[in-house]
N, CA, C and O atoms as a CHARMM CRD file, in Angstrom:
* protein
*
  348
    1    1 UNK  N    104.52100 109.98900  90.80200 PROA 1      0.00000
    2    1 UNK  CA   103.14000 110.43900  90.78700 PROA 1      0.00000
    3    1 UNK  C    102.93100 111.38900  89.61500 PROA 1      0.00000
    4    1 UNK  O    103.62200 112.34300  89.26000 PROA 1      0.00000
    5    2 UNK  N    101.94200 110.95200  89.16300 PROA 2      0.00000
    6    2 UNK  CA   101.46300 111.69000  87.75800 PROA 2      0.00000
    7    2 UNK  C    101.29100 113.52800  88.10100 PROA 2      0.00000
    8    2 UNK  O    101.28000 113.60900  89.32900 PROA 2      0.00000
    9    3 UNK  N    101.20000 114.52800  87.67500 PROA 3      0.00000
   10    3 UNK  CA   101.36000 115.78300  88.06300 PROA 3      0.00000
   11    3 UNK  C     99.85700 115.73500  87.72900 PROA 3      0.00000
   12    3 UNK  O     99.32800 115.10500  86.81300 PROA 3      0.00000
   13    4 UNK  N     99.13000 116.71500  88.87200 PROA 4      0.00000
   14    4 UNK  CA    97.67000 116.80800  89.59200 PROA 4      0.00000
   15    4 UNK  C     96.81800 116.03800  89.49700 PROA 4      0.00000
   16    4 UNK  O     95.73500 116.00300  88.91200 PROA 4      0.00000
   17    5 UNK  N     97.59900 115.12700  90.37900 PROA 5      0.00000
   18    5 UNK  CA    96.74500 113.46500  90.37300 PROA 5      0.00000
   19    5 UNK  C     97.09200 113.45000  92.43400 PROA 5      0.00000
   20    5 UNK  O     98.14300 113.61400  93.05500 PROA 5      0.00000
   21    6 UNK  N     96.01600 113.24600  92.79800 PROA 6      0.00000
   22    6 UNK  CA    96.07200 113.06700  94.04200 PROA 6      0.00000
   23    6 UNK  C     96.74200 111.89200  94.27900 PROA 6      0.00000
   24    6 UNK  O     96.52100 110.82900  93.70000 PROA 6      0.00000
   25    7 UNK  N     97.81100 112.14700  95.39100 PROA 7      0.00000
   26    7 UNK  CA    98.48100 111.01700  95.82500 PROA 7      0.00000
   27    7 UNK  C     98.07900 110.09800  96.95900 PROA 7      0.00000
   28    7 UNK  O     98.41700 110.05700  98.14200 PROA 7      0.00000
   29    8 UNK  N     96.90600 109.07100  95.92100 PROA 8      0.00000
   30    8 UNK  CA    96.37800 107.81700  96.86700 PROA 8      0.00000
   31    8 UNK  C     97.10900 106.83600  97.57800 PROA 8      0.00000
   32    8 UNK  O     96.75000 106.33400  98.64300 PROA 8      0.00000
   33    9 UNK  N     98.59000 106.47000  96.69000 PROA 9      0.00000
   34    9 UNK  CA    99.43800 105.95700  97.20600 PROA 9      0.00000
   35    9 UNK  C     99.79300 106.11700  98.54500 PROA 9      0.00000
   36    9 UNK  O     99.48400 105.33900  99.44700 PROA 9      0.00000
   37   10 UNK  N    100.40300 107.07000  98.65000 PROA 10     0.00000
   38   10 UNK  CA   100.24800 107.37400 100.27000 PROA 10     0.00000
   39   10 UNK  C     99.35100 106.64000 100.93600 PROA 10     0.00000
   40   10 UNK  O     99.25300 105.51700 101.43000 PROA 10     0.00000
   41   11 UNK  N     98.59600 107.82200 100.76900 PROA 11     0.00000
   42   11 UNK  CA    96.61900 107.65400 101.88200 PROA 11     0.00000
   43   11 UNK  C     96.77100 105.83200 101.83800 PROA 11     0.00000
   44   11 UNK  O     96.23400 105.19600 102.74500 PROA 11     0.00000
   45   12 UNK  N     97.33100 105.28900 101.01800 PROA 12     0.00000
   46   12 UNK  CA    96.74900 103.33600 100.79500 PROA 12     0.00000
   47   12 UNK  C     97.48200 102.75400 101.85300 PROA 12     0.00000
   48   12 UNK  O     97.04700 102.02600 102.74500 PROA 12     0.00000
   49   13 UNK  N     99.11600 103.30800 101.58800 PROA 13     0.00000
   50   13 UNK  CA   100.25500 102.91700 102.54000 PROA 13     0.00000
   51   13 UNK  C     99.91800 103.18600 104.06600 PROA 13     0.00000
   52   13 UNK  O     99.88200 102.28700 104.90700 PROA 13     0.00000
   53   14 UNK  N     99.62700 104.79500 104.38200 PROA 14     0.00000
   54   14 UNK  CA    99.24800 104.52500 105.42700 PROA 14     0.00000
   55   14 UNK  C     98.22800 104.55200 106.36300 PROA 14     0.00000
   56   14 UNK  O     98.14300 104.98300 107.51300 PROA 14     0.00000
   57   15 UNK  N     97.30800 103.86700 105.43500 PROA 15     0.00000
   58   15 UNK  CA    95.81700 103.73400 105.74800 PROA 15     0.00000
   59   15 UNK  C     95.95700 102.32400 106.00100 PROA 15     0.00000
   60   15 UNK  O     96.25900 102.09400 107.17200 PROA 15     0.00000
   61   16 UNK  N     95.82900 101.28500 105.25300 PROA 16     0.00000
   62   16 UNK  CA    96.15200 100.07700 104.67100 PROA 16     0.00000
   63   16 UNK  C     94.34800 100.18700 103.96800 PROA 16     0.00000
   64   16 UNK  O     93.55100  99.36200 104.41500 PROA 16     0.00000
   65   17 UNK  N     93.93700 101.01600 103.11200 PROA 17     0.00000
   66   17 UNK  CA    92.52600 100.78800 102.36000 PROA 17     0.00000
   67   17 UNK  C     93.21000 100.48600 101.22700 PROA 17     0.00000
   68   17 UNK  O     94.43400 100.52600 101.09800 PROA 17     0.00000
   69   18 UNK  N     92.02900 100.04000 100.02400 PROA 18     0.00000
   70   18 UNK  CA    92.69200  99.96200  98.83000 PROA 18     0.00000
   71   18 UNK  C     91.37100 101.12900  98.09800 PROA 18     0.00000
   72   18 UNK  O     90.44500 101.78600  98.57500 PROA 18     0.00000
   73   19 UNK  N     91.91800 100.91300  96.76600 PROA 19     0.00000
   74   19 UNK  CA    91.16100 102.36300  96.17600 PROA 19     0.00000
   75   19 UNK  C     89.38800 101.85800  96.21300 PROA 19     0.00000
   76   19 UNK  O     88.64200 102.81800  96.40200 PROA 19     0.00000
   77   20 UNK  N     88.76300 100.65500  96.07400 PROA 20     0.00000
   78   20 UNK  CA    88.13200 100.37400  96.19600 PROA 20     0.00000
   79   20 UNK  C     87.27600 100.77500  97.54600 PROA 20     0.00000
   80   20 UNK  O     86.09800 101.12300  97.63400 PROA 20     0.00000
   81   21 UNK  N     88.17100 100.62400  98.46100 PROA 21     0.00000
   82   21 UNK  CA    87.70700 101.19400 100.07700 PROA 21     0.00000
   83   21 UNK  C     87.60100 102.60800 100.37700 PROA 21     0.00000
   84   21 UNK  O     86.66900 102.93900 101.10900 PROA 21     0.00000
   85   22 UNK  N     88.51800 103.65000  99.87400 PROA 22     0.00000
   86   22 UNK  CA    88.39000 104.63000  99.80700 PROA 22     0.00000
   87   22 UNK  C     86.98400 105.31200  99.21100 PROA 22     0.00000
   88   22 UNK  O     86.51900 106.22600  99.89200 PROA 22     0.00000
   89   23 UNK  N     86.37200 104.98800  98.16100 PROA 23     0.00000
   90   23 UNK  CA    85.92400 105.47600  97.23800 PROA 23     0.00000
   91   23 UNK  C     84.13200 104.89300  97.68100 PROA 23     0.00000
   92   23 UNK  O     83.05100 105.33900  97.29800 PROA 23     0.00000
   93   24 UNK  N     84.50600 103.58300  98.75500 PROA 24     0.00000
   94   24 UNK  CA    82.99200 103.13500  99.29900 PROA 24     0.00000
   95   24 UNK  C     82.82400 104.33400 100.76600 PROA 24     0.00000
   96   24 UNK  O     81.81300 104.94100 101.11700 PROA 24     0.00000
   97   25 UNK  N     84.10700 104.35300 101.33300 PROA 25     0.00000
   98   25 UNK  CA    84.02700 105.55100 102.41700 PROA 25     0.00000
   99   25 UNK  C     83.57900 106.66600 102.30600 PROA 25     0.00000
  100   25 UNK  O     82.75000 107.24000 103.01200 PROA 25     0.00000
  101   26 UNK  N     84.27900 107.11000 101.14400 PROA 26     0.00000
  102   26 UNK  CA    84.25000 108.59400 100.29800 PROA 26     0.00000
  103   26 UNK  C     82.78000 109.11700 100.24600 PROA 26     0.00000
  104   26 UNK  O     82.28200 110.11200 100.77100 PROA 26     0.00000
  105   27 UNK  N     82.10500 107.91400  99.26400 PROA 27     0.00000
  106   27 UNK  CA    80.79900 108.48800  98.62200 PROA 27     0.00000
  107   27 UNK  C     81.16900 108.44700  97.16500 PROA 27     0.00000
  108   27 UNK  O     80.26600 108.60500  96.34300 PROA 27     0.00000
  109   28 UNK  N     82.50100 108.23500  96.72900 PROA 28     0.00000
  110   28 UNK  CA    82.57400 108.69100  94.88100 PROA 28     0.00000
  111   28 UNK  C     82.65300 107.05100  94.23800 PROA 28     0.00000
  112   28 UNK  O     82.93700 105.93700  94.67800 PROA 28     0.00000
  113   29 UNK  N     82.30900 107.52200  93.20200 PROA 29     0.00000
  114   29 UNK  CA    82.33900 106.45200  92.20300 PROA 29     0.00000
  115   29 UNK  C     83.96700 105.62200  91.92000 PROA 29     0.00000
  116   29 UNK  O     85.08000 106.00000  92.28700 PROA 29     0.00000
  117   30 UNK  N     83.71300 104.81500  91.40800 PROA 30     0.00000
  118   30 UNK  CA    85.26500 103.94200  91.76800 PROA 30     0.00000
  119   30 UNK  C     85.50700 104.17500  90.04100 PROA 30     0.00000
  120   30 UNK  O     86.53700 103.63300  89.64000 PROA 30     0.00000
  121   31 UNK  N     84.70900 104.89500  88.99200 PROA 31     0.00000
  122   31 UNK  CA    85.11200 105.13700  87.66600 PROA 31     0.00000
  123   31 UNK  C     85.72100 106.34200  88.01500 PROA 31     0.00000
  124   31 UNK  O     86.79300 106.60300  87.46800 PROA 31     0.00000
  125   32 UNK  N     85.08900 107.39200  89.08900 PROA 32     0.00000
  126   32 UNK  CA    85.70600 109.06100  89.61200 PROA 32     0.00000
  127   32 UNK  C     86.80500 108.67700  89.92000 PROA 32     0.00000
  128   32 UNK  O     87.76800 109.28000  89.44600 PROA 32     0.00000
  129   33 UNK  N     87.04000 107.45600  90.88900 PROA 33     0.00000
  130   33 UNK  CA    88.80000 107.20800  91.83200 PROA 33     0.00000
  131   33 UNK  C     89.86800 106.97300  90.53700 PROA 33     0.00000
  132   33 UNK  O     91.01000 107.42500  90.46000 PROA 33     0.00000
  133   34 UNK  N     89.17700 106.15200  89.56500 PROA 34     0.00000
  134   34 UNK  CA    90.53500 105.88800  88.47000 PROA 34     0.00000
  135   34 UNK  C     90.78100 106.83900  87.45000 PROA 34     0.00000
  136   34 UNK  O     91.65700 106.64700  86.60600 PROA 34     0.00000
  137   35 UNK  N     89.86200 108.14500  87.47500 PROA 35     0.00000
  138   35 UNK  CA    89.83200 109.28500  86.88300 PROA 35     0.00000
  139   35 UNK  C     91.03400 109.84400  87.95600 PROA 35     0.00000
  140   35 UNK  O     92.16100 110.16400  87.57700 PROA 35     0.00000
  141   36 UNK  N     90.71800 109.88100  88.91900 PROA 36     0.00000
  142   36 UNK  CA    91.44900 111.00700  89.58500 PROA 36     0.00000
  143   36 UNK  C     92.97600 110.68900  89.83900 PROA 36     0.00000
  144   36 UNK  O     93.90800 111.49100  89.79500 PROA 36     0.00000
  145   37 UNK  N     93.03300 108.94300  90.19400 PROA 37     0.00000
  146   37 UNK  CA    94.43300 108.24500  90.36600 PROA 37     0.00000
  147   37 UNK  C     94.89700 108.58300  88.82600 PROA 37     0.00000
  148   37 UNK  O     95.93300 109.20500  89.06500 PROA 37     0.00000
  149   38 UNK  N     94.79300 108.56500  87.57500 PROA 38     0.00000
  150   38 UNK  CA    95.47200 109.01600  86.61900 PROA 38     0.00000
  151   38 UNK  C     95.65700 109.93400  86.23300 PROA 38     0.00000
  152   38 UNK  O     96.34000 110.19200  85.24200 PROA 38     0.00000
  153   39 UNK  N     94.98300 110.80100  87.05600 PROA 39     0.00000
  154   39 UNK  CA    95.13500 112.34700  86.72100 PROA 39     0.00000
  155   39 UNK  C     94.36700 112.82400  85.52600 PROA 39     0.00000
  156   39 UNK  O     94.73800 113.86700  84.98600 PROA 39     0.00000
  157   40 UNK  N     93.45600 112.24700  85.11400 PROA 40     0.00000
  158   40 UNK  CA    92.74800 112.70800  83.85100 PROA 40     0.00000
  159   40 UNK  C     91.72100 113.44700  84.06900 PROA 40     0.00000
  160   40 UNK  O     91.15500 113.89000  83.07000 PROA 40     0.00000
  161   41 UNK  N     91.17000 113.80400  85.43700 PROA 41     0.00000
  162   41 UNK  CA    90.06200 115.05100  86.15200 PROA 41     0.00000
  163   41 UNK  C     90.69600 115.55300  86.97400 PROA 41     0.00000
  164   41 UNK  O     91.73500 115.11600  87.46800 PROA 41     0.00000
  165   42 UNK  N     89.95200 116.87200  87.30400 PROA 42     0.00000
  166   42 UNK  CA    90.63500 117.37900  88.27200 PROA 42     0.00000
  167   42 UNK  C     89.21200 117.59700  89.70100 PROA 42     0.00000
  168   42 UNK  O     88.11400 118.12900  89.53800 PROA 42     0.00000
  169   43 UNK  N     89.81200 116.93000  91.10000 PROA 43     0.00000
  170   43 UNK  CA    88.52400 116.72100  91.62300 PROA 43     0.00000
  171   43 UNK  C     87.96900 118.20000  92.29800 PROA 43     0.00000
  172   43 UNK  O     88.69700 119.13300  92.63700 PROA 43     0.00000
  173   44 UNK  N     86.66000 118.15500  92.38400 PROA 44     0.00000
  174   44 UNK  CA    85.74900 119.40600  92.64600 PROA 44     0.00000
  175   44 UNK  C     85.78400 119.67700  94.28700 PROA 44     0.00000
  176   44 UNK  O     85.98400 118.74300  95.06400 PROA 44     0.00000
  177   45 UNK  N     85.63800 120.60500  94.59600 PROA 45     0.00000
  178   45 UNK  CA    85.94500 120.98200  96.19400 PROA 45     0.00000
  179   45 UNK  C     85.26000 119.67900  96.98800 PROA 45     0.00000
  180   45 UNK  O     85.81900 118.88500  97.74500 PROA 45     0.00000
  181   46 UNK  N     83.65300 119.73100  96.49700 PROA 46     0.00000
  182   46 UNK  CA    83.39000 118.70800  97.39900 PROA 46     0.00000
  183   46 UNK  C     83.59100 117.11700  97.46100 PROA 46     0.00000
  184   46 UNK  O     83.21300 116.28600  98.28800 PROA 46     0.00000
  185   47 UNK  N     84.38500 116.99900  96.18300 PROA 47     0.00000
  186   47 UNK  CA    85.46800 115.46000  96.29800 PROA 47     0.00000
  187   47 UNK  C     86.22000 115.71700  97.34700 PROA 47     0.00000
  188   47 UNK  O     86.22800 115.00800  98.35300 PROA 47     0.00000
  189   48 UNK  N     87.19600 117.18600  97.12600 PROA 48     0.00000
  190   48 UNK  CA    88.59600 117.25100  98.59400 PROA 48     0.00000
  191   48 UNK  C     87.90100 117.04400  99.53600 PROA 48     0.00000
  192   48 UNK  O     88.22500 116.05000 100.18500 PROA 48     0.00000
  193   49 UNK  N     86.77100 117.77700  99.99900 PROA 49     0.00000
  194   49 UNK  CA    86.01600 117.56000 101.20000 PROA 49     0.00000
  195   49 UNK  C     85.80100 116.34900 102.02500 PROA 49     0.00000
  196   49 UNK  O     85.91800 116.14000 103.23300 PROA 49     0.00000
  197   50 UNK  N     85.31700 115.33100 100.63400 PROA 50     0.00000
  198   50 UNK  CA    85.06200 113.80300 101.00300 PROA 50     0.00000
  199   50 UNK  C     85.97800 113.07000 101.41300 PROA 50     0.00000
  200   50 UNK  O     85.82600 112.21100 102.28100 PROA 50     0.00000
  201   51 UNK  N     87.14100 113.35200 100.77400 PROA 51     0.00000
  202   51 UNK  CA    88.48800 112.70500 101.01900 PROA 51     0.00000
  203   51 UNK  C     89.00300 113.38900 102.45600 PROA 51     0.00000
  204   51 UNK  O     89.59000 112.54500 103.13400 PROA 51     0.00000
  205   52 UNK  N     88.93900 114.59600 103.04200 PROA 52     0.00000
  206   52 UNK  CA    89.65000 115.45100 104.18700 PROA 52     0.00000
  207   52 UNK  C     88.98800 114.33700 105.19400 PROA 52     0.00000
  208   52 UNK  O     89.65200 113.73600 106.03800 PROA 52     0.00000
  209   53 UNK  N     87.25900 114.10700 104.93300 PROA 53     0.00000
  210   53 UNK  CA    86.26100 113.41700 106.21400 PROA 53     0.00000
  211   53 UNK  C     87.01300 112.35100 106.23300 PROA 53     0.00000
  212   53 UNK  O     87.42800 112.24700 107.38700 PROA 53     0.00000
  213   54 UNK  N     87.47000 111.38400 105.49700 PROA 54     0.00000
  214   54 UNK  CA    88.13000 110.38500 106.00000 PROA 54     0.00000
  215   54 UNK  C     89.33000 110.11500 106.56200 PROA 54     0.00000
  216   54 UNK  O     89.42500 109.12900 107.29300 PROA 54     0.00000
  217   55 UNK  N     90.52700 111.00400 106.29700 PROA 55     0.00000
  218   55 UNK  CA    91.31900 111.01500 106.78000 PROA 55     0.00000
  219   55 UNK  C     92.31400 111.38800 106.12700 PROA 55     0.00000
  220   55 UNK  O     93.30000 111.51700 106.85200 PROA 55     0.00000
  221   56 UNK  N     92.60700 111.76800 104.38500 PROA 56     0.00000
  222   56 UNK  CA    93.35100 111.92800 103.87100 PROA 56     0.00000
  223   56 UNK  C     93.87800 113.55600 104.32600 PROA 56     0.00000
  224   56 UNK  O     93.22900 114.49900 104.77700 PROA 56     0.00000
  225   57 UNK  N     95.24100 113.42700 104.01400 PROA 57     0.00000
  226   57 UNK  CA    95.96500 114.63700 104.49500 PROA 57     0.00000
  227   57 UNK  C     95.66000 115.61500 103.23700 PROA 57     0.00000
  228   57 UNK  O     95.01900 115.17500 102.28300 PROA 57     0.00000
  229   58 UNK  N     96.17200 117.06200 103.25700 PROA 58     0.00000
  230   58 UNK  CA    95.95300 118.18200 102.23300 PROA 58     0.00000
  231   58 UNK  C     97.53400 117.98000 101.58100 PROA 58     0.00000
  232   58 UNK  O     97.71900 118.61000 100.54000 PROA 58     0.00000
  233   59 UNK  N     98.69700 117.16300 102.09000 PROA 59     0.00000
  234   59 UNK  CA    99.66000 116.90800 101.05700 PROA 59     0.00000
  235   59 UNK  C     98.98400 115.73700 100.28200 PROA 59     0.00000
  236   59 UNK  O     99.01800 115.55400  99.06600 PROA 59     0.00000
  237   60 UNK  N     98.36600 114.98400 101.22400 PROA 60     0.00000
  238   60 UNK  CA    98.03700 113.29900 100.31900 PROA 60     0.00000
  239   60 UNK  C     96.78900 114.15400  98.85000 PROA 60     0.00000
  240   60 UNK  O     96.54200 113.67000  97.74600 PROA 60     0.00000
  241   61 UNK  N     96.37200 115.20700  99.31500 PROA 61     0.00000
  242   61 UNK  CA    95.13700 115.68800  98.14500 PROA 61     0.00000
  243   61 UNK  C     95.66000 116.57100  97.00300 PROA 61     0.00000
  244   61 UNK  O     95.14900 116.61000  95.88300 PROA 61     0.00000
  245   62 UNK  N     96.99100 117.44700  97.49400 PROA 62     0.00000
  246   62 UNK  CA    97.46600 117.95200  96.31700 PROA 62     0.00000
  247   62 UNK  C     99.10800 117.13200  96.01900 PROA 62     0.00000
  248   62 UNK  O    100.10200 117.51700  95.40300 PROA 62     0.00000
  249   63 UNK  N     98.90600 116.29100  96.52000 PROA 63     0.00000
  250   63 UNK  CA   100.58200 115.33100  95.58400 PROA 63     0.00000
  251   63 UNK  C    101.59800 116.20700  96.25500 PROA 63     0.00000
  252   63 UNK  O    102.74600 115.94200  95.90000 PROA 63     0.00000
  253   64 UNK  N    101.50200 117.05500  97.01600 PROA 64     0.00000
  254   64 UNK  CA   102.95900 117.58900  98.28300 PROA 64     0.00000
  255   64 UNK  C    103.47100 116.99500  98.83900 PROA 64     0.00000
  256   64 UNK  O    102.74500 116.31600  99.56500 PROA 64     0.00000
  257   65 UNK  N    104.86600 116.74900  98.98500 PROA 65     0.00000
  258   65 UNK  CA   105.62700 116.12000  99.83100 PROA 65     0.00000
  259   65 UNK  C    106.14100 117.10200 100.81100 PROA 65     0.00000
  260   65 UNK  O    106.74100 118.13900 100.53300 PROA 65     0.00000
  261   66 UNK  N    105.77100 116.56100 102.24900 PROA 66     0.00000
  262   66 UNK  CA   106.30100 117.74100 103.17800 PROA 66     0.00000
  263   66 UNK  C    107.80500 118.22000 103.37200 PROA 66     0.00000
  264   66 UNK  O    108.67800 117.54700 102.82400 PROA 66     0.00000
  265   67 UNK  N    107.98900 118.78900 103.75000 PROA 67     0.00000
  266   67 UNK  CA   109.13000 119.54700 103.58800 PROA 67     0.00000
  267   67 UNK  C    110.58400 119.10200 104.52200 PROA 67     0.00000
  268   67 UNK  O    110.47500 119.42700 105.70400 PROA 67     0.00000
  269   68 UNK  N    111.73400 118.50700 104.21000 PROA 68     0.00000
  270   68 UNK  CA   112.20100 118.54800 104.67700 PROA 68     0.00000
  271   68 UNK  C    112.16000 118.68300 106.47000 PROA 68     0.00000
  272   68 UNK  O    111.48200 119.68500 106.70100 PROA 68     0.00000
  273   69 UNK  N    112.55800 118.15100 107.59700 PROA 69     0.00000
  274   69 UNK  CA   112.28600 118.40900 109.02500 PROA 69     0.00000
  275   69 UNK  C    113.74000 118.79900 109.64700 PROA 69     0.00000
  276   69 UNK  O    114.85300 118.56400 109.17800 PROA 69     0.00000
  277   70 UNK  N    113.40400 119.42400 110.76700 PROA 70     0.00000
  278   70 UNK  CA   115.25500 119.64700 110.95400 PROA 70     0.00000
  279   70 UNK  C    114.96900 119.23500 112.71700 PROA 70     0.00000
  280   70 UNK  O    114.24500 119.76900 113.55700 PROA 70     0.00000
  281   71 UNK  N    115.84200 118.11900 112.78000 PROA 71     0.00000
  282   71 UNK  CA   115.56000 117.08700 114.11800 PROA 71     0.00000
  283   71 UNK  C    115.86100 117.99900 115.32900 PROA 71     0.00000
  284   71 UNK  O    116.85900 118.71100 115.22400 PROA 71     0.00000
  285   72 UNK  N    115.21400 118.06500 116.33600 PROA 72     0.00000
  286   72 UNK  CA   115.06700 118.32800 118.03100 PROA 72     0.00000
  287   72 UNK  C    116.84500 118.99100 118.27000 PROA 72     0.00000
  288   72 UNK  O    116.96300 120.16200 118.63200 PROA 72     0.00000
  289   73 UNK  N    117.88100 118.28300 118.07400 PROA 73     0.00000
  290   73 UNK  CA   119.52500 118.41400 118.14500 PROA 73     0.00000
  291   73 UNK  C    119.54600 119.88600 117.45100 PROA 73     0.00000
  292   73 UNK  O    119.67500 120.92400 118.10100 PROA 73     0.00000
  293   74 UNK  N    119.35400 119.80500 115.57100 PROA 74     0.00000
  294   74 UNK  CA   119.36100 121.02100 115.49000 PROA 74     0.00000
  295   74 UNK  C    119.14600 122.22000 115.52100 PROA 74     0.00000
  296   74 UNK  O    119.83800 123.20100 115.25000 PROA 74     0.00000
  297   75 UNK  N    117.39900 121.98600 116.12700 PROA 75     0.00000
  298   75 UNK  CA   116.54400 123.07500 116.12000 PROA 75     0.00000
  299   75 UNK  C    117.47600 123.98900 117.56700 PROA 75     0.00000
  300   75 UNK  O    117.60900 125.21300 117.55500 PROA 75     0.00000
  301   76 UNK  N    118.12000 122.93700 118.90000 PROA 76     0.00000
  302   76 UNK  CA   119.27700 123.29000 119.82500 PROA 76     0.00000
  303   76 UNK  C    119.92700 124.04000 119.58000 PROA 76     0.00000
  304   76 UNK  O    120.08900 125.06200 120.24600 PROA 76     0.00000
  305   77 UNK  N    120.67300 123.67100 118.22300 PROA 77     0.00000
  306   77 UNK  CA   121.89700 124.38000 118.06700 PROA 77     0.00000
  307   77 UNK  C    121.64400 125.70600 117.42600 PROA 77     0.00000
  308   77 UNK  O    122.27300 126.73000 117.69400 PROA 77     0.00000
  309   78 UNK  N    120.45500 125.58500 116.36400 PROA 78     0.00000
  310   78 UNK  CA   120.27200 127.14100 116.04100 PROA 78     0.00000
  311   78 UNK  C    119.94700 127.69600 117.05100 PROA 78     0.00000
  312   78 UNK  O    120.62500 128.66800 117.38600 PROA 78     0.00000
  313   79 UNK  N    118.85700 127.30500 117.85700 PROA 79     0.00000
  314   79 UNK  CA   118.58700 128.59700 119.40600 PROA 79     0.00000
  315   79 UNK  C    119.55900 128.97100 119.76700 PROA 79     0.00000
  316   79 UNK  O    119.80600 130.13900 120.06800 PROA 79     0.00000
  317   80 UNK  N    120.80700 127.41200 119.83200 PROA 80     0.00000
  318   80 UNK  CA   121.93800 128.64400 120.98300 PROA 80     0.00000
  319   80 UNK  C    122.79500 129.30200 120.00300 PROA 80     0.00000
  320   80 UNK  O    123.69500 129.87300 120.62000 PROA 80     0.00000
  321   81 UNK  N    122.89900 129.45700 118.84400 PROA 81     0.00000
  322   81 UNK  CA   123.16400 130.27600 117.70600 PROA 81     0.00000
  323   81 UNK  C    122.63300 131.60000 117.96400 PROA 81     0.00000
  324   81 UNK  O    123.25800 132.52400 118.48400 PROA 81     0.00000
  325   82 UNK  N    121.25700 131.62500 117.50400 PROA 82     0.00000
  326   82 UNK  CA   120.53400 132.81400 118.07000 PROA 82     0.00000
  327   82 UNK  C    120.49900 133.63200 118.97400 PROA 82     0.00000
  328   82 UNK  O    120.16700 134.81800 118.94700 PROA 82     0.00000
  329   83 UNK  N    120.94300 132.81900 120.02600 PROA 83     0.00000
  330   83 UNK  CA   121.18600 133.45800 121.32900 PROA 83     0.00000
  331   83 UNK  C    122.51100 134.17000 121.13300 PROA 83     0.00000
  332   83 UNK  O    122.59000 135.33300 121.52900 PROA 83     0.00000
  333   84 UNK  N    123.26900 133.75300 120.72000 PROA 84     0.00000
  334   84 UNK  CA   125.18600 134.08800 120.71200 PROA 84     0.00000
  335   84 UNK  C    125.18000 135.32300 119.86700 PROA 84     0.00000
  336   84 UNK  O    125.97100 136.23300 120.11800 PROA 84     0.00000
  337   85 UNK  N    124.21400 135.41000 118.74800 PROA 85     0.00000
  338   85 UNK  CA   123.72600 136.92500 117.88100 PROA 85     0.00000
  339   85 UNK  C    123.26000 137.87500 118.37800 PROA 85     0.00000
  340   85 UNK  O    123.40200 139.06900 118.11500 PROA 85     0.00000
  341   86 UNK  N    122.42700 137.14000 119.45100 PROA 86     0.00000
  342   86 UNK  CA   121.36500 138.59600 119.84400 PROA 86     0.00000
  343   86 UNK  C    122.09800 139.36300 120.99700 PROA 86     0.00000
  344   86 UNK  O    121.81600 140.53100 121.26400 PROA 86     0.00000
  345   87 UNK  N    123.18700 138.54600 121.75900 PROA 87     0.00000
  346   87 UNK  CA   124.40900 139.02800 123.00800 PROA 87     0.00000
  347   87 UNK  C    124.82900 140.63800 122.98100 PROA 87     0.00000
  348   87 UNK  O    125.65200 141.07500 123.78600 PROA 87     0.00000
């Protein structure tokens, strides 16, 4: 992903829209969507806005990938960690 280019990819994958669909949902122009998929604008609050109403996430709007997760097992083992410290 291009650096401050909203990541539509995502939103497409797990939406199943294509940029065309987005951009009839949205309200924006489909010349604004290939501005913004290349990163050559940077979009105005009330673009994020348009994009939040439909469903896109605030990682899918600033190109964030969430963070690492630490599964149900380990979150276990640190508590009873925690617990064995605080004794």
């Amino acid at each position: 992903m291009k650096r401050n280019s909203i990541d539509f990819e995502s939103f497409l994958r797990r939406t199943g829209n294509t940029l065309s669909d987005v951009a009839k949902k949205a309200g924006v122009s489909k010349s604004m969507m290939t501005l913004l998929n290349n990163g050559s604008t940077t979009p105005s609050y009330s673009t994020l806005m348009k994009f939040h109403r439909i469903g896109m996430t605030a990682a899918e709007m600033f190109g964030e990938k969430p963070a690492a997760t630490i599964s149900d097992a380990d979150c276990e083992k640190i508590a009873e960690f925690v617990k064995r410290m605080l004794k």
